[in-house]
CHARMM internal coordinates of N, CA and C (Angstrom, degrees):
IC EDIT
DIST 1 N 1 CA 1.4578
DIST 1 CA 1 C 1.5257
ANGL 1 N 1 CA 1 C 107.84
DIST 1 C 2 N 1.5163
ANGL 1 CA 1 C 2 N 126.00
DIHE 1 N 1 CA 1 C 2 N 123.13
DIST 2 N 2 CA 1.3414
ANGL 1 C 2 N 2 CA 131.53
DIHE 1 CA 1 C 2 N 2 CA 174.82
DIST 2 CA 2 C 1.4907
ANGL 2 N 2 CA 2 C 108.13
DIHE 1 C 2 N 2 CA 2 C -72.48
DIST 2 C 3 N 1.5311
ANGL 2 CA 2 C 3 N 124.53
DIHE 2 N 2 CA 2 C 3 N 162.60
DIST 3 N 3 CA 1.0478
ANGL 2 C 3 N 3 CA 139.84
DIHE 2 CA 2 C 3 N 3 CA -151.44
DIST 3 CA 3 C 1.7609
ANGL 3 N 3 CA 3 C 80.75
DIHE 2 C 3 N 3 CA 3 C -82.97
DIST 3 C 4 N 1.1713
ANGL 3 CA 3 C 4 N 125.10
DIHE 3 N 3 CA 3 C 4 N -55.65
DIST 4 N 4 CA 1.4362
ANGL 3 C 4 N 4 CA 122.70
DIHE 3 CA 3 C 4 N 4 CA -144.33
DIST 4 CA 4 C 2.1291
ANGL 4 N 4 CA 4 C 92.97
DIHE 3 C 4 N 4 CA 4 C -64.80
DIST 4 C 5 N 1.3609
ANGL 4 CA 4 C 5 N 132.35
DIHE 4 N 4 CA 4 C 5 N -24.98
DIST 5 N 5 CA 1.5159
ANGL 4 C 5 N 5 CA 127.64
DIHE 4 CA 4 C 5 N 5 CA -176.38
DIST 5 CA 5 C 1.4026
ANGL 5 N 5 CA 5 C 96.99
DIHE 4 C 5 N 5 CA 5 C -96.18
DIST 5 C 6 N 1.3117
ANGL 5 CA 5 C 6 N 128.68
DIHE 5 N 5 CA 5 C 6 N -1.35
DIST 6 N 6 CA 1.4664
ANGL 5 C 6 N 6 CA 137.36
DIHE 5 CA 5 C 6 N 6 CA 165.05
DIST 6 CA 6 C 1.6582
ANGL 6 N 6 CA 6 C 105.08
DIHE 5 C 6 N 6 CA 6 C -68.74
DIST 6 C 7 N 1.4106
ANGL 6 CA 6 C 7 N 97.03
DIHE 6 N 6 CA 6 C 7 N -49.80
DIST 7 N 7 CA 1.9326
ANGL 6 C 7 N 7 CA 95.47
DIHE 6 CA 6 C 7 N 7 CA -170.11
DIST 7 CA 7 C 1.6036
ANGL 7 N 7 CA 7 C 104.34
DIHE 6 C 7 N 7 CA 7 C -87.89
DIST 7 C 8 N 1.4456
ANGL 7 CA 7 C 8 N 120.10
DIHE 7 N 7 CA 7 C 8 N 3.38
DIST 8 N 8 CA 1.4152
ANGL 7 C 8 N 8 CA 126.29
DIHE 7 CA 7 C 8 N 8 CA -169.45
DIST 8 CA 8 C 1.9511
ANGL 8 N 8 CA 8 C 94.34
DIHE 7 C 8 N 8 CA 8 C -80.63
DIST 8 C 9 N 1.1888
ANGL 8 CA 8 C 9 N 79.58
DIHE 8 N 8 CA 8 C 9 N -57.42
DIST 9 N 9 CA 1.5589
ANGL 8 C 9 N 9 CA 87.78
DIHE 8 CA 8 C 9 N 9 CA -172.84
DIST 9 CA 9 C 1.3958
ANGL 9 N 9 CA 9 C 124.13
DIHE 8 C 9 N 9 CA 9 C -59.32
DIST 9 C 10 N 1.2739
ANGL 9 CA 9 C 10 N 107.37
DIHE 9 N 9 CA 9 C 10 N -33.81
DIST 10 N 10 CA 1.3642
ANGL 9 C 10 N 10 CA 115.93
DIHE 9 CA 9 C 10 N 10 CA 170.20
DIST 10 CA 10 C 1.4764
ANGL 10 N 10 CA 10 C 129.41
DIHE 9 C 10 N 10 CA 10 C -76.55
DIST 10 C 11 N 1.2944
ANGL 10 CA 10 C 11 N 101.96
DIHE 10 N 10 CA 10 C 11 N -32.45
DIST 11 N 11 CA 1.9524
ANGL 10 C 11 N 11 CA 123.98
DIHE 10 CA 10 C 11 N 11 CA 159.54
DIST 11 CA 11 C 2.0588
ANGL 11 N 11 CA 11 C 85.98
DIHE 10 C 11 N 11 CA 11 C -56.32
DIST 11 C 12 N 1.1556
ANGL 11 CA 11 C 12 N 129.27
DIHE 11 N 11 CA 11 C 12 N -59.29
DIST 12 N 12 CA 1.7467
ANGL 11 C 12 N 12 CA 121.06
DIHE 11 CA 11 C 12 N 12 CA -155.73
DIST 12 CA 12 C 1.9279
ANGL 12 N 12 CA 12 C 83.90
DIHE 11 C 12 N 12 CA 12 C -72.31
DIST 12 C 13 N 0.8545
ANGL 12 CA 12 C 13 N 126.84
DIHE 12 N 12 CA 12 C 13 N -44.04
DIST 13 N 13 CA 1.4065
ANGL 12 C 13 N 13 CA 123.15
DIHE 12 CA 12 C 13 N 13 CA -151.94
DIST 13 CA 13 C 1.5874
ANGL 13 N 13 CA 13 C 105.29
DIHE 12 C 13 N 13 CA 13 C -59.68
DIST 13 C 14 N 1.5855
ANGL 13 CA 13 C 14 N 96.33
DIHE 13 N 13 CA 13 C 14 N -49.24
DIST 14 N 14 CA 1.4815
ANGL 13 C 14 N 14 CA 112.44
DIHE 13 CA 13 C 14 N 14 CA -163.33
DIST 14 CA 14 C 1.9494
ANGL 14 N 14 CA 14 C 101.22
DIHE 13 C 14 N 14 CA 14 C -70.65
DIST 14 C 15 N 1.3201
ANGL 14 CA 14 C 15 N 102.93
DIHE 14 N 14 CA 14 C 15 N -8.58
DIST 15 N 15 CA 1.9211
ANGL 14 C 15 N 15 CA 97.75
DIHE 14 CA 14 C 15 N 15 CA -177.42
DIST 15 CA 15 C 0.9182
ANGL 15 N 15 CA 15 C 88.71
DIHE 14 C 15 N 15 CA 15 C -86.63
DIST 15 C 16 N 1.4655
ANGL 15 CA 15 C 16 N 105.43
DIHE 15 N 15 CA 15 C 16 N -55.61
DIST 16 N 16 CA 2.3723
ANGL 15 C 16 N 16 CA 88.20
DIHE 15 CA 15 C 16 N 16 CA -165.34
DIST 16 CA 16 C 1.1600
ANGL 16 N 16 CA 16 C 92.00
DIHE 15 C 16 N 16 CA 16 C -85.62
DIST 16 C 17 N 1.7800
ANGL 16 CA 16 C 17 N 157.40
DIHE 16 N 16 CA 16 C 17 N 63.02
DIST 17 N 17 CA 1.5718
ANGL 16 C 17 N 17 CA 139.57
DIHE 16 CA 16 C 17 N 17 CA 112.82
DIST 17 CA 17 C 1.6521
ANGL 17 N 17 CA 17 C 87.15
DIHE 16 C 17 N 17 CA 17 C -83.85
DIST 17 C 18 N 1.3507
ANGL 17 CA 17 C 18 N 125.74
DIHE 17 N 17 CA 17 C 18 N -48.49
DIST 18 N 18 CA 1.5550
ANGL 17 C 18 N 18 CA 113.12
DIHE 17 CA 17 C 18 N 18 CA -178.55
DIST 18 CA 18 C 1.2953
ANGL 18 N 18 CA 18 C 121.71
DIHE 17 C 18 N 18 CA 18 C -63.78
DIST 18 C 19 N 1.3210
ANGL 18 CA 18 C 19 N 126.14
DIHE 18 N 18 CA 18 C 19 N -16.86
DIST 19 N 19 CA 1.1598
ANGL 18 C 19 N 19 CA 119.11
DIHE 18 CA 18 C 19 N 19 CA -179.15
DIST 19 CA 19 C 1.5006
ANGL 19 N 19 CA 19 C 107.06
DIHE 18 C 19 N 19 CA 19 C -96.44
DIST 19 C 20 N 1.6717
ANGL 19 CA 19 C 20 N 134.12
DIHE 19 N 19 CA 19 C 20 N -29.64
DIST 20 N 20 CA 0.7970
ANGL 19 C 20 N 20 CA 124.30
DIHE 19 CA 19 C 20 N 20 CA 157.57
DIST 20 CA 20 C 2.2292
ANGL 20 N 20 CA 20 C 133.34
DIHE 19 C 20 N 20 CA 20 C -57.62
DIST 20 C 21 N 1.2175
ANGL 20 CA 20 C 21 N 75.82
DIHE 20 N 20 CA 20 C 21 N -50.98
DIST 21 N 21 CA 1.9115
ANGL 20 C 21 N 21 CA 86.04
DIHE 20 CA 20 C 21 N 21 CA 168.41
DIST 21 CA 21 C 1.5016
ANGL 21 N 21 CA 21 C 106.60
DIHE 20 C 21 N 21 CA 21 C -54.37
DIST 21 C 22 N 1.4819
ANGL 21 CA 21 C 22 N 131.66
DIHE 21 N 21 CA 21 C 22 N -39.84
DIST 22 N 22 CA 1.4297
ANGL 21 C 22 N 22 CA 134.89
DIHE 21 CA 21 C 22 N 22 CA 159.70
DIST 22 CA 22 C 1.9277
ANGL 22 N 22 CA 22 C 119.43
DIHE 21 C 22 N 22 CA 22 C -32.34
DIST 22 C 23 N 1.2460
ANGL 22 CA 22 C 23 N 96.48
DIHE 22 N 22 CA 22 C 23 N -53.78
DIST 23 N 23 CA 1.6000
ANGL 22 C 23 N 23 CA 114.75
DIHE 22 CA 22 C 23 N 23 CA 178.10
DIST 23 CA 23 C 1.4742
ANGL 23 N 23 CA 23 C 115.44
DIHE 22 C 23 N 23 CA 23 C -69.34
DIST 23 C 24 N 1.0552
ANGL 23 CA 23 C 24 N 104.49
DIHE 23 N 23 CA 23 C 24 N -49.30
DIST 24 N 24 CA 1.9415
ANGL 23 C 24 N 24 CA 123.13
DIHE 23 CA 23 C 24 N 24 CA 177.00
DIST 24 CA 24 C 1.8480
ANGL 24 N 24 CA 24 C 105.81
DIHE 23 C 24 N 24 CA 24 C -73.74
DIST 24 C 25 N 1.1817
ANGL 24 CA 24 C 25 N 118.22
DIHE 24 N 24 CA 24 C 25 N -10.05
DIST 25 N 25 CA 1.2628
ANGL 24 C 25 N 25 CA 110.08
DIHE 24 CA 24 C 25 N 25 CA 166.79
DIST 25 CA 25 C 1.4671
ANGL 25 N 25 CA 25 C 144.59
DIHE 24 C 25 N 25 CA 25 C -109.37
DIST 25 C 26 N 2.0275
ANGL 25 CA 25 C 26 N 83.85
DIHE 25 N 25 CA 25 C 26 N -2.59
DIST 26 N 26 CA 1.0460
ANGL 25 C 26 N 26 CA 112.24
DIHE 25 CA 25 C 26 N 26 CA 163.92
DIST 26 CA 26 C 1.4068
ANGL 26 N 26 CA 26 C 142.92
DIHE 25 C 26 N 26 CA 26 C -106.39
DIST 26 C 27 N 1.5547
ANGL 26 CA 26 C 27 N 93.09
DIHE 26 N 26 CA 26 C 27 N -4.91
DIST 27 N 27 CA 1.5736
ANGL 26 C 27 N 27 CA 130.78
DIHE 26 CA 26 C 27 N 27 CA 175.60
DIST 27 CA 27 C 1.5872
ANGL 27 N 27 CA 27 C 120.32
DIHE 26 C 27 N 27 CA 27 C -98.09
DIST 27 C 28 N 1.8582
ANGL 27 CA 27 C 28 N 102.86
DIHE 27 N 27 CA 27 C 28 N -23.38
DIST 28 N 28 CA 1.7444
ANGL 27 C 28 N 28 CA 87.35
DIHE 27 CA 27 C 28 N 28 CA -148.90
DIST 28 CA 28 C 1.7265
ANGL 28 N 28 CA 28 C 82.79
DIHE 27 C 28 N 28 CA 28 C -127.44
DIST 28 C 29 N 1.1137
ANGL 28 CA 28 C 29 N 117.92
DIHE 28 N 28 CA 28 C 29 N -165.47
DIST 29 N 29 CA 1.6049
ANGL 28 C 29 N 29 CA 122.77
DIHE 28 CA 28 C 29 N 29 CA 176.99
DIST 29 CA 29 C 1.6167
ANGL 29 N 29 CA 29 C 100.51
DIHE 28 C 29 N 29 CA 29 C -110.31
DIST 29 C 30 N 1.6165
ANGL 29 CA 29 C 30 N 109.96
DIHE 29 N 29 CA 29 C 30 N 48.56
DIST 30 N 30 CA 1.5601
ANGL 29 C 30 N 30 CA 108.91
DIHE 29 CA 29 C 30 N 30 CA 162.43
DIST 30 CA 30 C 1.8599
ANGL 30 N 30 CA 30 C 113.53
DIHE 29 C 30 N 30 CA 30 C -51.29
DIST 30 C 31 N 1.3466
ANGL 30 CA 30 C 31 N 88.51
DIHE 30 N 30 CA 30 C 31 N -38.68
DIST 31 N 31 CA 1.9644
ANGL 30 C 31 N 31 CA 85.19
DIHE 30 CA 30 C 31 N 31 CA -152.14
DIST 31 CA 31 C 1.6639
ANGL 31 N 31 CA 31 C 74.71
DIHE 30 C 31 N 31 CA 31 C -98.89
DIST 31 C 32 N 1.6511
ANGL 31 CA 31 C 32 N 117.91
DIHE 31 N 31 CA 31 C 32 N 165.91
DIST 32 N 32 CA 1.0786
ANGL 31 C 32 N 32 CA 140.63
DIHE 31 CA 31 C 32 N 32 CA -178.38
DIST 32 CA 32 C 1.7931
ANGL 32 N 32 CA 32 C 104.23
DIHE 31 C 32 N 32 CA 32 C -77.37
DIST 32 C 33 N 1.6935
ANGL 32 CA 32 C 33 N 95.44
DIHE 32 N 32 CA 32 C 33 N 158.96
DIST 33 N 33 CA 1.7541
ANGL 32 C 33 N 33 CA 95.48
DIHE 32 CA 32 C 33 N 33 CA -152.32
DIST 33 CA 33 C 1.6062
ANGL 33 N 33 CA 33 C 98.92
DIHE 32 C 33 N 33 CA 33 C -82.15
DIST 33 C 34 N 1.5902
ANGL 33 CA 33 C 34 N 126.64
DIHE 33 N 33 CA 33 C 34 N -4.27
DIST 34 N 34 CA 1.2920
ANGL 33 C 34 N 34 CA 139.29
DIHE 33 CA 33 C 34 N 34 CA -173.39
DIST 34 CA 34 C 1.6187
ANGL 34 N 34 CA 34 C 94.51
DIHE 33 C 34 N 34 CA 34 C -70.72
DIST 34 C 35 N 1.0010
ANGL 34 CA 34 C 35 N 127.52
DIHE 34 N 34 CA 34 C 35 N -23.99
DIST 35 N 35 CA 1.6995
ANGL 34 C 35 N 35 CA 135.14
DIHE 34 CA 34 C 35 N 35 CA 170.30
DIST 35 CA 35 C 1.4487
ANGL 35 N 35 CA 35 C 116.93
DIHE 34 C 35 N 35 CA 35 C -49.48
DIST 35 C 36 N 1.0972
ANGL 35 CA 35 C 36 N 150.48
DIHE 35 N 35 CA 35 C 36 N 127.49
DIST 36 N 36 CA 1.5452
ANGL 35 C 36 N 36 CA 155.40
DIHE 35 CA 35 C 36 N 36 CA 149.37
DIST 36 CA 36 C 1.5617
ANGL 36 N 36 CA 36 C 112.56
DIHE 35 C 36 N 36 CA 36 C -41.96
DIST 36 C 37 N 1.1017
ANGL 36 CA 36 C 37 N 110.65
DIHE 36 N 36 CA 36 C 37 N 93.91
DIST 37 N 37 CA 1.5412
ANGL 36 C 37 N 37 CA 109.92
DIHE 36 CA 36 C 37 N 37 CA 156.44
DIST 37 CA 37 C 1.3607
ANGL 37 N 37 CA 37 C 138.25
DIHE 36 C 37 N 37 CA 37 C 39.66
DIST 37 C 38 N 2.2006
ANGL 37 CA 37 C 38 N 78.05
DIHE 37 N 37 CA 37 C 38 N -82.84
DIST 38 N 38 CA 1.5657
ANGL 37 C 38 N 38 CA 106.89
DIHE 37 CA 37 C 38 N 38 CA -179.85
DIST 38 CA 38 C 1.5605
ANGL 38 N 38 CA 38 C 94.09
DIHE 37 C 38 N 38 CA 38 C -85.80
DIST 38 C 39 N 0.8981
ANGL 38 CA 38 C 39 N 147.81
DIHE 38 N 38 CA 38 C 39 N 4.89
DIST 39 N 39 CA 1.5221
ANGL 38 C 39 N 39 CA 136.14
DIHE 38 CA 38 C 39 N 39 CA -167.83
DIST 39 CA 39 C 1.7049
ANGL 39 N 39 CA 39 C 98.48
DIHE 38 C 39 N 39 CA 39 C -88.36
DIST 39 C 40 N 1.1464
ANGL 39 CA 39 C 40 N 95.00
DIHE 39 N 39 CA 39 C 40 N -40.68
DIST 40 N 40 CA 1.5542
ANGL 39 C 40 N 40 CA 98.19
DIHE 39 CA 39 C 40 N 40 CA -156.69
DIST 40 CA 40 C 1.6653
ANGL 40 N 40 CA 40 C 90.81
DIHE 39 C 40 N 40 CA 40 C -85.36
DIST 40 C 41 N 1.1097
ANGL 40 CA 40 C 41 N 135.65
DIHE 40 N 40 CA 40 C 41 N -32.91
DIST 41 N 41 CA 1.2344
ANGL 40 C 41 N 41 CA 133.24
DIHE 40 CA 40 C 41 N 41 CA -168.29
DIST 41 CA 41 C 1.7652
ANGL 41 N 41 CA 41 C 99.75
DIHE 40 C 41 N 41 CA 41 C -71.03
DIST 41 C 42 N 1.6931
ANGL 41 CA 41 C 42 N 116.27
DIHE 41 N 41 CA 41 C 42 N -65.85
DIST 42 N 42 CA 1.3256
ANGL 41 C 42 N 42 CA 103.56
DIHE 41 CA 41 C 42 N 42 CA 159.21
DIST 42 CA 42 C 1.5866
ANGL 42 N 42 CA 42 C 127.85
DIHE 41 C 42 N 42 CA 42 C -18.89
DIST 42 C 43 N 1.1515
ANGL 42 CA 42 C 43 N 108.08
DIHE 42 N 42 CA 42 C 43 N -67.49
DIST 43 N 43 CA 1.7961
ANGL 42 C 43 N 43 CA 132.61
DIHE 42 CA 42 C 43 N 43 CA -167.89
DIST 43 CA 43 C 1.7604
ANGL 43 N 43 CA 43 C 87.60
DIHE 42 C 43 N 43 CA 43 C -51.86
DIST 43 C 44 N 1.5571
ANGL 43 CA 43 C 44 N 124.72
DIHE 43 N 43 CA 43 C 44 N -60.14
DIST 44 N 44 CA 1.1559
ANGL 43 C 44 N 44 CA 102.44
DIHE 43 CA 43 C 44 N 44 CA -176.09
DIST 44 CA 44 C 1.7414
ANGL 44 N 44 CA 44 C 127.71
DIHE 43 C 44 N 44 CA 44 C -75.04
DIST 44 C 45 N 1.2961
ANGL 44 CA 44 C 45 N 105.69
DIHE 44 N 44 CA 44 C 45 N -17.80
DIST 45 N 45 CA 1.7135
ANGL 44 C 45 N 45 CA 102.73
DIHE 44 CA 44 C 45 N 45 CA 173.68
DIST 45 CA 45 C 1.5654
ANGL 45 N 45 CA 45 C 112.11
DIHE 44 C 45 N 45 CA 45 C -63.48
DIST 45 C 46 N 1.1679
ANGL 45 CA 45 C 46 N 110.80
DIHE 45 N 45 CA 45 C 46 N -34.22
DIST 46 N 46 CA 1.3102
ANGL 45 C 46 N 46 CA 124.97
DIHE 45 CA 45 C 46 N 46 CA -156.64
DIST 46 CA 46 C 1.7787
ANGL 46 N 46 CA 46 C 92.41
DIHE 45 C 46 N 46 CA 46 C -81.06
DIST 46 C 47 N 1.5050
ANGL 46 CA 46 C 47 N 125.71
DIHE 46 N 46 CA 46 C 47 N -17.80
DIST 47 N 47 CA 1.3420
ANGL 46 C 47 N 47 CA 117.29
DIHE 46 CA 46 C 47 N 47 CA -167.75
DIST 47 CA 47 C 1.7256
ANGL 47 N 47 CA 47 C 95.15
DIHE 46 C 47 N 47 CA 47 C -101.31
DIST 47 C 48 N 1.3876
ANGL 47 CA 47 C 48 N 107.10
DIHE 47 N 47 CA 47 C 48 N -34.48
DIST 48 N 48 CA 1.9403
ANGL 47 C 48 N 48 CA 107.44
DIHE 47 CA 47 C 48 N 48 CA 176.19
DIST 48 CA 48 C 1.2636
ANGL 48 N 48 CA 48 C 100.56
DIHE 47 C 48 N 48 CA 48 C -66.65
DIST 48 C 49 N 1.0332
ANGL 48 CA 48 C 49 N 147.25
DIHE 48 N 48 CA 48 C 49 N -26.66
DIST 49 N 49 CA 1.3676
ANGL 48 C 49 N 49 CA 144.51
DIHE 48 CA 48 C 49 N 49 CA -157.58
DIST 49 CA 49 C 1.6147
ANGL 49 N 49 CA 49 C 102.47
DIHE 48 C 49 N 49 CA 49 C -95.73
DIST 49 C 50 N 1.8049
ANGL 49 CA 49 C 50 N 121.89
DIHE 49 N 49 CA 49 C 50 N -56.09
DIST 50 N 50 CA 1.3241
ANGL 49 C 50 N 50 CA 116.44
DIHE 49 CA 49 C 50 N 50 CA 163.71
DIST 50 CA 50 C 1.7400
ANGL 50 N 50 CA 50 C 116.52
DIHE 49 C 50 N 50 CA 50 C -52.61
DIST 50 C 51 N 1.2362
ANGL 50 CA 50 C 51 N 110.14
DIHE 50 N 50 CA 50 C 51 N -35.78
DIST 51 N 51 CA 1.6275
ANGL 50 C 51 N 51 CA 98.37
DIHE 50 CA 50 C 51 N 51 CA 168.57
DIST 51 CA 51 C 1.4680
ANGL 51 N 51 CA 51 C 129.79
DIHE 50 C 51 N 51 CA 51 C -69.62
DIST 51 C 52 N 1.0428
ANGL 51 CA 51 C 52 N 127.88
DIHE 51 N 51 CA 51 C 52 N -26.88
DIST 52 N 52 CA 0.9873
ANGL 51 C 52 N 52 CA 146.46
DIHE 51 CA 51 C 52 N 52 CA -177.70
DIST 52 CA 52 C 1.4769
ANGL 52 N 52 CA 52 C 109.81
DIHE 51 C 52 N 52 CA 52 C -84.28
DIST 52 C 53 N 1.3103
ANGL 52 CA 52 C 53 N 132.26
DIHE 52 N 52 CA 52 C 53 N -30.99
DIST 53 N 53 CA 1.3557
ANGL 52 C 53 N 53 CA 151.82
DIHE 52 CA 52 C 53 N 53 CA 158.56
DIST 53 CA 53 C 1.7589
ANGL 53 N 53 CA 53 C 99.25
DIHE 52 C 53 N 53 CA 53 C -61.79
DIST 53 C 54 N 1.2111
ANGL 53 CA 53 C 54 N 120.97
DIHE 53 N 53 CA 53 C 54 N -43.29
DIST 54 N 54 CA 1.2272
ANGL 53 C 54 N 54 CA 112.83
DIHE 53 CA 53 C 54 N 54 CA -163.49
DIST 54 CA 54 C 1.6611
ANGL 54 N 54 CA 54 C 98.23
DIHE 53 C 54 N 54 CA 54 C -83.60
DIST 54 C 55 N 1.2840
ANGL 54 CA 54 C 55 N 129.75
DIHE 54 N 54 CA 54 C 55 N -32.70
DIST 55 N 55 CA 0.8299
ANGL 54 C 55 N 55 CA 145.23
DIHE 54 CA 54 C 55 N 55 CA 156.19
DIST 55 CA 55 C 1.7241
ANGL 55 N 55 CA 55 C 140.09
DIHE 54 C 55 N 55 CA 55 C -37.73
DIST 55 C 56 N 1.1312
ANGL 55 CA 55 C 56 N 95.26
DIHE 55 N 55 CA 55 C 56 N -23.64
DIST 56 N 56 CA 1.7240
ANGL 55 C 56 N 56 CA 117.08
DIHE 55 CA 55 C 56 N 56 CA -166.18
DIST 56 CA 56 C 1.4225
ANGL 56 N 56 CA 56 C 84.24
DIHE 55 C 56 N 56 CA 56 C -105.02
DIST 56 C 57 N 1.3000
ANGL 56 CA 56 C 57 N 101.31
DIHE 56 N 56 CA 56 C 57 N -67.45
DIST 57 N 57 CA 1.9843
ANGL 56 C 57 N 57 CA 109.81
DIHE 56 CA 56 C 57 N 57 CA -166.72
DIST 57 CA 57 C 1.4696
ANGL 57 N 57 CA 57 C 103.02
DIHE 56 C 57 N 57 CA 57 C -42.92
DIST 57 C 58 N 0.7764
ANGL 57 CA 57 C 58 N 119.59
DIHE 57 N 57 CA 57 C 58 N -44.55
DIST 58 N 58 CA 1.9581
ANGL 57 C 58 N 58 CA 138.71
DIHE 57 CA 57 C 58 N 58 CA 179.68
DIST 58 CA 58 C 1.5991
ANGL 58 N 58 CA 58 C 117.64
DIHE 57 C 58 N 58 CA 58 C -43.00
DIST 58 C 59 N 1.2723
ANGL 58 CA 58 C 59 N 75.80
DIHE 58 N 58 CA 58 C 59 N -67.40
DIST 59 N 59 CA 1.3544
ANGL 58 C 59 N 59 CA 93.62
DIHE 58 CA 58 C 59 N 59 CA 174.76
DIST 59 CA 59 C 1.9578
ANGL 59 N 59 CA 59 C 123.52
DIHE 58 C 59 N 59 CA 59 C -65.19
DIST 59 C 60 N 1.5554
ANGL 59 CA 59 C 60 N 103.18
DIHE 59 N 59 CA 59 C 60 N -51.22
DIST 60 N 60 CA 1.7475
ANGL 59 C 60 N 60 CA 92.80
DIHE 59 CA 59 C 60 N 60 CA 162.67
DIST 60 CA 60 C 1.7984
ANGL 60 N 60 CA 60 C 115.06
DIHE 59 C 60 N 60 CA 60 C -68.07
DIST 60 C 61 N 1.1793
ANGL 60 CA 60 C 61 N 106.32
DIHE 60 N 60 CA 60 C 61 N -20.70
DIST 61 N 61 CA 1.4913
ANGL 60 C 61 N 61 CA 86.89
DIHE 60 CA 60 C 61 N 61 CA 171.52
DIST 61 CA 61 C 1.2968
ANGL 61 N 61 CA 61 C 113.04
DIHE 60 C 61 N 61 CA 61 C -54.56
DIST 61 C 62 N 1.1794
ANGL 61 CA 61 C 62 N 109.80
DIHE 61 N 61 CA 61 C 62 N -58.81
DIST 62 N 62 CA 1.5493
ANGL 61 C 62 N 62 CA 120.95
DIHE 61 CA 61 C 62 N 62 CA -159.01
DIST 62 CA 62 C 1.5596
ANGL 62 N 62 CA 62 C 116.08
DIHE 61 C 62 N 62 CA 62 C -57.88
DIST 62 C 63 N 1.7549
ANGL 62 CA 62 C 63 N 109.28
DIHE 62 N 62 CA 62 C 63 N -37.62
DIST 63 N 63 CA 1.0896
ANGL 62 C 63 N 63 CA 125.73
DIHE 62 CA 62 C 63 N 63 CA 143.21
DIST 63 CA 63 C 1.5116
ANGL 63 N 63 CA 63 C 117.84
DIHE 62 C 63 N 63 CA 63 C -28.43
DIST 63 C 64 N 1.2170
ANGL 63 CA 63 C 64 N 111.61
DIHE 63 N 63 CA 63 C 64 N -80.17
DIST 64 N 64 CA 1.7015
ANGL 63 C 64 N 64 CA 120.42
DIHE 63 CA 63 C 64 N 64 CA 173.97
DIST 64 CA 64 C 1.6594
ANGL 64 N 64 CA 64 C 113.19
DIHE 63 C 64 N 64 CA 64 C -30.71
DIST 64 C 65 N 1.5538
ANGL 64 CA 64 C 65 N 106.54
DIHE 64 N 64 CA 64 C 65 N -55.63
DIST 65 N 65 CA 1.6867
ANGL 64 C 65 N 65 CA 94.36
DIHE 64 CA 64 C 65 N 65 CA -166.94
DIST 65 CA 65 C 1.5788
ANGL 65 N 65 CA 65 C 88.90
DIHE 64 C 65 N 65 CA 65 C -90.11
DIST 65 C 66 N 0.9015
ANGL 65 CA 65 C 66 N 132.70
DIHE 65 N 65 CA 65 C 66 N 4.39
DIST 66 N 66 CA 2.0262
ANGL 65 C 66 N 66 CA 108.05
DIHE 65 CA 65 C 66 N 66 CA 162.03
DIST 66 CA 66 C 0.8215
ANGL 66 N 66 CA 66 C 111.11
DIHE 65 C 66 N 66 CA 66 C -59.07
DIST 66 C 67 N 1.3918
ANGL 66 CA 66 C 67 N 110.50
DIHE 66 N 66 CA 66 C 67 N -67.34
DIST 67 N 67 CA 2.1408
ANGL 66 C 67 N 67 CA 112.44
DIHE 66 CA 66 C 67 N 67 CA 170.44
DIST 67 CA 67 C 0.9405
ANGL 67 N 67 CA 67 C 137.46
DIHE 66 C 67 N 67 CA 67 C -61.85
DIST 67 C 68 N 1.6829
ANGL 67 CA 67 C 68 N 115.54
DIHE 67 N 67 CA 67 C 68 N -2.40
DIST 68 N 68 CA 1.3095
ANGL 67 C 68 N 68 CA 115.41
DIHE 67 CA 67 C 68 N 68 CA 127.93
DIST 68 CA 68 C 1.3391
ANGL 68 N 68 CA 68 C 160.93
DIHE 67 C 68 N 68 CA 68 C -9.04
DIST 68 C 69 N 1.6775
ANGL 68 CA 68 C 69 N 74.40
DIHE 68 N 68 CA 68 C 69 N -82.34
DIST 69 N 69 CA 1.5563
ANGL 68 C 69 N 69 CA 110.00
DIHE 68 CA 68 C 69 N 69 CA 177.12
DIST 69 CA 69 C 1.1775
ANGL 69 N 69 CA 69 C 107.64
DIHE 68 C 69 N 69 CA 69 C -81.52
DIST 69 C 70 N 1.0139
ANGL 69 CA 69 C 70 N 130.17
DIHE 69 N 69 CA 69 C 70 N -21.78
DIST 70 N 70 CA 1.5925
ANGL 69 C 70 N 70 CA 140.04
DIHE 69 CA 69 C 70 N 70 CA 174.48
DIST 70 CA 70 C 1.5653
ANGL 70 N 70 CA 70 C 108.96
DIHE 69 C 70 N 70 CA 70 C -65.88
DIST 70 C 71 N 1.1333
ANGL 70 CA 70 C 71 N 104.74
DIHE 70 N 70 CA 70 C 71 N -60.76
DIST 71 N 71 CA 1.5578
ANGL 70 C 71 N 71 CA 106.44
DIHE 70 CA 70 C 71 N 71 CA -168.49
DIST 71 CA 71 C 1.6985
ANGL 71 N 71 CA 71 C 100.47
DIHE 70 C 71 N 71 CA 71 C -86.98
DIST 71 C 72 N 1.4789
ANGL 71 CA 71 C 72 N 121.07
DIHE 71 N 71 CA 71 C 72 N 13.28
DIST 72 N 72 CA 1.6930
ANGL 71 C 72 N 72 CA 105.34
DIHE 71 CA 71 C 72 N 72 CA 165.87
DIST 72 CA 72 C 2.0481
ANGL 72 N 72 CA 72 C 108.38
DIHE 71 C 72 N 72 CA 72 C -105.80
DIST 72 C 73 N 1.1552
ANGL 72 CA 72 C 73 N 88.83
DIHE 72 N 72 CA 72 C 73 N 4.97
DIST 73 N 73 CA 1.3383
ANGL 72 C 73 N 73 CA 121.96
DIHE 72 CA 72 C 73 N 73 CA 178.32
DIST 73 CA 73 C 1.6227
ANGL 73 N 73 CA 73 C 103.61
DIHE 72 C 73 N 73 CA 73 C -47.34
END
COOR INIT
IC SEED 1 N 1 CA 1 C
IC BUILD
């Protein structure tokens, strides 16, 4: 396995740990109960949404250098 599908996987891994920690912080008593409600509910959209962002971007890259590699073919 080359280094570059080494950091692929880990770029996919790290969206869904953010997109999961997003759900669990908005579901569970991660953050302390001195927190607002809506704070924590914000705090978690805002973390599914950066994962999922990290996720998308990832993915057209990877897109991008196939056809790359395709067309140096």
């Amino acid at each position: 396995m080359n280094m570059q599908k080494l950091m692929v996987y880990i770029g996919y891994t790290a969206g869904a740990l953010f997109i999961m920690l997003g759900i669990a912080v908005m579901v569970t008593d991660l953050f302390p109960t001195t927190i607002n409600e809506n704070i924590k509910i914000i705090f978690g959209v805002v973390m599914i949404l950066y994962g999922l962002y990290r996720i998308v971007i990832l993915s057209f890259k990877n897109q991008q250098r196939d056809r790359n590699e395709e067309s140096d073919e």
